[in-house]
N, C-alpha and C positions, 0 to 999 in steps of 0.2 A: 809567520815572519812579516808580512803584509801587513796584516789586523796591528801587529806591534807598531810599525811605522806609522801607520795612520792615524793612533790613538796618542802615538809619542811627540807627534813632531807638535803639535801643539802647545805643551806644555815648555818643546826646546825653545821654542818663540816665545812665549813668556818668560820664559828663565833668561832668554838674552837681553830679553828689550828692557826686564823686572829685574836686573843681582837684587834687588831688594828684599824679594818674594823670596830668597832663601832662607829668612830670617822667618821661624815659625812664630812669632809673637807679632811680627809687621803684618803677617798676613791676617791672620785675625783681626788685630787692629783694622786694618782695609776695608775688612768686612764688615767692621764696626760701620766704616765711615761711608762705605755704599748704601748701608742698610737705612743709617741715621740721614745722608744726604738724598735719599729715596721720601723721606718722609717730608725732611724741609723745603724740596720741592712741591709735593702734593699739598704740605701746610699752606704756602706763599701763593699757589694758585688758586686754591679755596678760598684761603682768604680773600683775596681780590676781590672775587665772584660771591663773596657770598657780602661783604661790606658793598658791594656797586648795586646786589639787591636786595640791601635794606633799606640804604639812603639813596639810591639811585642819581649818586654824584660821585664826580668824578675827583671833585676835591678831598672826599672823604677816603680815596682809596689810597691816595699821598699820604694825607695826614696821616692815616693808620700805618703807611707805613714806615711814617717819622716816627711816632710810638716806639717803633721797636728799635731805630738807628738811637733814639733819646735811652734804648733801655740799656745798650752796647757801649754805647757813649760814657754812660754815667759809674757803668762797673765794670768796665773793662780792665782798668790798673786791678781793681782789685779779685778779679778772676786771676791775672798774674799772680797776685799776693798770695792769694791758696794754692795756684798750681803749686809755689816751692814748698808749701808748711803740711802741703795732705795728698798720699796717694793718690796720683794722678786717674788709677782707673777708678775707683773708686768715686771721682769727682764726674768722672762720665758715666758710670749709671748711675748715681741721684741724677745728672741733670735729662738723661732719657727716662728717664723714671716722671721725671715731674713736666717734661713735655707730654709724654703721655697721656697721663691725668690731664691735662688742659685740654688735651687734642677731645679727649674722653666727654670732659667736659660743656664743649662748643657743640660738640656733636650732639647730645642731650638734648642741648636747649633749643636747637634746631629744629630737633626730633619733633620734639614736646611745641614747637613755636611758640616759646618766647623771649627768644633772643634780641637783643638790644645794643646798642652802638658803644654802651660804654660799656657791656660785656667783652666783645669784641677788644676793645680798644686795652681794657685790664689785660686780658689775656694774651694778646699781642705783646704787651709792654714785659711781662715777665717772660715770653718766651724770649726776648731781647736781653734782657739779663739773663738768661741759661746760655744765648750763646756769644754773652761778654765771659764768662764760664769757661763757656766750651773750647773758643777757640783757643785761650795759652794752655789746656790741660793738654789738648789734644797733640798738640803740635809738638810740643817738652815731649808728650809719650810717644812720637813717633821717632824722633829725636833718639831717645830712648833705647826705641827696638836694632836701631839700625846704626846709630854712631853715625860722623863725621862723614864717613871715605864715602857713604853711601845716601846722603841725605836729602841731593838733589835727586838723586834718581827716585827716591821713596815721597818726596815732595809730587814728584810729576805723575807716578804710581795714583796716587792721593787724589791729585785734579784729575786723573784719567776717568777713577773710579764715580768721581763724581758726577761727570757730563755725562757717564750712561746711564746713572740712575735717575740724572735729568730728565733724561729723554726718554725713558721709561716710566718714570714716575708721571711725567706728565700725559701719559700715553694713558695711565691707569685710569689717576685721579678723571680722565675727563671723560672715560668712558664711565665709570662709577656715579658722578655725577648727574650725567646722562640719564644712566639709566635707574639710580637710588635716590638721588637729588645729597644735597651740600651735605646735609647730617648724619648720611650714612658714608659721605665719603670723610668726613673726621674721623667716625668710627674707624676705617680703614688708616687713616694714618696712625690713630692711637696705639693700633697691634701693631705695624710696624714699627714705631719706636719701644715696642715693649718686646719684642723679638732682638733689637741692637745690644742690649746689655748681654745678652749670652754669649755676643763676640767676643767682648773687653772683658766678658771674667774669665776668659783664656787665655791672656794675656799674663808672663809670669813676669815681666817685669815690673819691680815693684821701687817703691820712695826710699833711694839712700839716705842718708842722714844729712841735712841741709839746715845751716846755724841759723835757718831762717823761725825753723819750728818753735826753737824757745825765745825771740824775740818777739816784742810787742809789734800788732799789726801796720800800725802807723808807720812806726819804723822802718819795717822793711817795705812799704813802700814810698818813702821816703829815699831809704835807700837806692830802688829801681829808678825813680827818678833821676837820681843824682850818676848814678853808674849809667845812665844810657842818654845824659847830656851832657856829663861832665867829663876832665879829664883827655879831649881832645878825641876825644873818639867819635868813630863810624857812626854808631847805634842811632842816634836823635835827627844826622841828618837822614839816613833812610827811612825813620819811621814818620822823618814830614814828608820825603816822595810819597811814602806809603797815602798819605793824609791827603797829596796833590791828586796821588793817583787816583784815589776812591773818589774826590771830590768832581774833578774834573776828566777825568778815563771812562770810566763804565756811569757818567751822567749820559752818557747816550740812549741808555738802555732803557733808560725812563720816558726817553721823546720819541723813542722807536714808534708808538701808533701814531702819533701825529706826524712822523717824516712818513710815516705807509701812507693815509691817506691823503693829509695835505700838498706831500711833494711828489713823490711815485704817485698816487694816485689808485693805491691799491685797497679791496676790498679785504675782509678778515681772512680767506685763504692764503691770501697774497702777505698778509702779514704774520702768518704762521709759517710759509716759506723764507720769509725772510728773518724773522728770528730762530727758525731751522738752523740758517746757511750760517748764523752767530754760533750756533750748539756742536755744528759738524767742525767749523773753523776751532773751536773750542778744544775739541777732541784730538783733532790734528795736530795743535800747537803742542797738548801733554803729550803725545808721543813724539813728539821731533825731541823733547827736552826727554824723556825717558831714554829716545837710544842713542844720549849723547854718553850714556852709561857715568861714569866717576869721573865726571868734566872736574878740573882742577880753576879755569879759573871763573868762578862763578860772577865776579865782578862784573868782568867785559860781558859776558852774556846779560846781567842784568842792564847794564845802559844800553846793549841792541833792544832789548825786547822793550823797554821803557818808547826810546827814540820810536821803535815801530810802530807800536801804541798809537803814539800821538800823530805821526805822518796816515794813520788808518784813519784814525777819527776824523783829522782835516779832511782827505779827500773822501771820505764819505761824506761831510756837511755839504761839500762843492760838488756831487754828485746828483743828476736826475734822472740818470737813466736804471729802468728797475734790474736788468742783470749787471751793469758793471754795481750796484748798489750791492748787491747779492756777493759778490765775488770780496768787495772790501769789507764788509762786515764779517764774511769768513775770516779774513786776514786779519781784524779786527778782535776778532774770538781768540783766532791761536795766536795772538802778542800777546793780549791780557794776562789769557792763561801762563802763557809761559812766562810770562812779568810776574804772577802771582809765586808760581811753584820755585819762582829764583830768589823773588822778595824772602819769601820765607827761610829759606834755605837761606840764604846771605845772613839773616840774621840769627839763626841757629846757629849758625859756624863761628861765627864773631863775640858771641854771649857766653860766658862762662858757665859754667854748672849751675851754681848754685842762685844765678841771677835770669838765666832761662826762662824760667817761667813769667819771673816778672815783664820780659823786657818783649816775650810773646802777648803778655798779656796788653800790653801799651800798645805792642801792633796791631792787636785784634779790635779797639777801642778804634784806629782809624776805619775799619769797615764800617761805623757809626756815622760816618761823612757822605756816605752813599746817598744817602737820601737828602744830605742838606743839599747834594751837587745836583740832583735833581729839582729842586726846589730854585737852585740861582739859573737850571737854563728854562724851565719855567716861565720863570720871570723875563730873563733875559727875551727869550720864544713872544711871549705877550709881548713886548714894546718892540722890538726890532723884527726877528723871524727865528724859526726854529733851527736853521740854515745855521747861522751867525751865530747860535746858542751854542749847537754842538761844536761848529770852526773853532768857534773861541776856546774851550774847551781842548783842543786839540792843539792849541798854539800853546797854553799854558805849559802841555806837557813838555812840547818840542822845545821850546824856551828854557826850562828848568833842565832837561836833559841835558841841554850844548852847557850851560852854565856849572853843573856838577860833576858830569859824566869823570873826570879826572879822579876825584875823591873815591867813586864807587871803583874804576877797572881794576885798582891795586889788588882787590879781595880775592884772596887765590886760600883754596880749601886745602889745608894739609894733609900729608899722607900719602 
């Protein structure tokens, strides 16, 4: 009786905090996306380290990772445009399939040394189209598993899954690196992404019939365009928050070692504590949105967690002290997150069937701005201070929020 309770109550806390997790198709899905968010993590960190020593500049480490926001940028609409025309699971194992082979790849040449900047830099650029790809297939399919009633909560499920295999993933890659060096820790992401596809071919939801299939390509995204700006609708003004947000929201994340050392004054421990206390905040925010369970109006929750956002960022800019720094950056972490897991959801709920995919696929295309936004506080950073880089940053949002916030609270999820 004992052995029963201790083994069960575990699984009654996921069942409360998860309805989602009831759905056998979400869960694998999940699985999918811990596995595959396991791997994009260890990608992005490698990468860093292993372009900072080739060229041993710090400009090269931006640029490459402009490559991949230019690769997001330029076929994002059109990752929308497949998600509606081709089974959705099927479009996420080719694209882990062919991450794979690249991770495989880099790992090689490393091996072998003689890897080069404009290897690098190709292969970055198409992992950026896999996940101009990935993101509207992904999203439609989770969309998919779980319907309407349940989708914030499977949204938050999602970001949950993903900050632990951050924080694991990064746990691996750096011990692996350590002790293989950079090309056998690609090797190590390559099985990883070759392990994700066994998730999604579990998955029994499969491609209803969408009149997008026998239309010409153009068209139907022609079409996506015109249905997510036209007509008076939600769609186009949230997917420019979306575009504010990436650009001006998470540009923090890119000045973060220059606020460690130049303003805190902190060494590399110090600055892995404090993008820690982003990771944990991160984690915290996807659970406060999980056990809001079958929240109805997801509107209003999107303009708090937006408004939060930006009130985090300003007084982090105006901050010198290294624990209250520590404290808002967690609070930092769980607004994003939780601005993300509603972003999405908002516009799942709002997008019709058949234009779902498209209108995810435009929203994915703004994650493409992340790196421009780090690029204008950069610049910003160099002429004035890094201070005023991120402040600014953190007004744009607050400013947009007070100015829209009306148009988003109406968005109430039916059901």
């Amino acid at each position: 009786m004992i052995a029963t309770v201790v083994f069960s109550w575990p699984k009654m806390i996921v069942g409360r905090l998860f309805p989602s997790f009831e759905s056998r198709d979400f869960r694998f899905l999940w699985l999918a996306n811990v596995t595959g968010s396991m791997g994009m993590t260890m990608s992005m960190l490698t990468q860093g380290w292993l372009v900072l020593t080739v060229t041993d500049s710090p400009f090269w480490v931006g640029a490459v990772m402009g490559a991949r926001g230019i690769g997001v940028v330029a076929f994002g609409a059109f990752g929308g445009v497949l998600a509606d025309r081709v089974d959705r699971r099927h479009i996420l194992v080719g694209i882990h399939w062919i991450r794979a082979v690249s991770a495989l790849l880099l790992g090689i040449l490393v091996i072998l040394d003689v890897i080069t900047l404009f290897h690098i830099l190709a292969v970055v650029f198409i992992q950026g189209i896999m996940q101009a790809f990935f993101i509207p297939a992904n999203n439609a399919l989770i969309y998919d598993t779980v319907g309407p009633q349940r989708i914030l909560n499977a949204n938050a499920a999602r970001m949950t899954g993903f900050n632990i295999s951050r924080i694991v993933g990064s746990i691996i890659v750096g011990i692996v690196i350590a002790a293989l060096g950079i090309g056998w820790a690609y090797i190590g992401i390559a099985i990883v992404w070759v392990i994700t596809p066994i998730f999604v071919v579990m998955v029994r939801v499969g491609m209803s019939n969408n009149p997008a299939q026998s239309e010409p390509i153009w068209k139907n995204l022609s079409e996506g365009v015109k249905y997510a700006f036209g007509g008076g609708r939600r769609i186009g003004s949230l997917l420019f928050l979306s575009l504010l947000i990436e650009t001006f929201g998470f540009s923090y994340i890119v000045m973060l070692p220059v606020v460690a050392r130049d303003v805190l004054g902190l060494d590399e421990i110090g600055f892995g504590l404090l993008s820690g206390a982003s990771g944990v905040g991160a984690l915290v925010g996807t659970m406060i949105v999980a056990s809001l369970g079958d929240f109805k109006r997801i509107g209003f929750l999107l303009v708090i967690t937006v408004g939060a956002s930006g009130v985090g960022v300003l007084l982090f800019a105006l901050s010198s002290w290294v624990y209250l720094s520590m404290l808002i950056i967690a609070f930092i972490g769980a607004s994003l997150m939780a601005y993300d897991a509603t972003m999405a959801a908002s516009l799942q709920i709002i997008s019709s069937g058949e234009m779902r995919g498209r209108i995810m696929g435009l929203y994915g295309l703004t994650f493409g701005f992340t790196p421009l936004g780090g690029f204008i506080a950069g610049l910003v950073a160099s002429v004035l201070s890094v201070s005023f880089a991120i402040g600014l940053g953190g007004s744009v949002i607050i400013i947009c929020n007070l100015l829209t916030h009306r148009m988003f609270k109406g968005i109430v999820r039916s059901g």
